[in-house]
C-alpha positions, 0 to 999 in steps of 0.5 A: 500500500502507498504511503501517500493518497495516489489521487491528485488535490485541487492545486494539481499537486499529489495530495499528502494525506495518509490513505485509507486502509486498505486503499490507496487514496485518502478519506477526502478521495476515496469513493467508499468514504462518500457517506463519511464525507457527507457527515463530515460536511452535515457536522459543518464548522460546530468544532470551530464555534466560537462555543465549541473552543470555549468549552474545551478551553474551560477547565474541567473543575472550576476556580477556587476563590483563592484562584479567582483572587490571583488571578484578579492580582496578576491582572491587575499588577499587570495592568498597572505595569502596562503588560496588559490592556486595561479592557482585559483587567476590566474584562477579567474583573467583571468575570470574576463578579460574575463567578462569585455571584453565580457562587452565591445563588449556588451557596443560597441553593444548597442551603435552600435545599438543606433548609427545605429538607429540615423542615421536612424532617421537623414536619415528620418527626411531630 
């Protein structure tokens, strides 16, 4: 099997992708992968949405408070020293606003929660 697909790319250049297994021309090519084509084509740019790159950029746990806080100190040294912009400290400013609000109607929930399910328990316990 050749290394390389034996078909010929839209620049009239030999194209340099690996071939399928088994064939000797690539995916984008090969007659057989037609359909995977196609699904590739319905799927579109989705995996380079602005969301799509957001959501892998996030950190799989979220940011401690004590994070949150350095983060804000770098920033704002950084701002001070002129290594960064001051719409990005504002930026990152009003992001962290935004987490320890979210933070707290997260907290108000839990406690909420835990409130209700006391109540519940003093309800069935008279």
């Amino acid at each position: 099997m050749p290394e390389r697909c034996q078909a010929t790319a839209r620049n009239g250049k030999p194209c340099g992708a690996a071939p399928m297994p088994g064939e000797a021309l690539c995916p984008w090519h090969s007659p057989a992968a037609a359909e995977q084509r196609r699904q590739w084509s319905a799927k579109g740019g989705s995996a380079r949405s602005n969301a799509t790159r957001a959501k892998k950029a996030l950190p799989v746990e979220s940011l401690t408070l004590a994070e949150v806080q350095g983060l804000l100190n770098v920033t704002l040294k950084g701002v001070i020293a002129g290594r960064i912009e001051p719409g990005v400290g504002n930026a990152v400013a009003n992001l962290a606003r935004a987490l320890v609000a979210v933070a707290g109607v997260a907290d108000f929930e839990v406690q909420l929660t835990e409130l209700r399910r006391d109540l519940a328990e003093l309800k069935g316990a008279s």
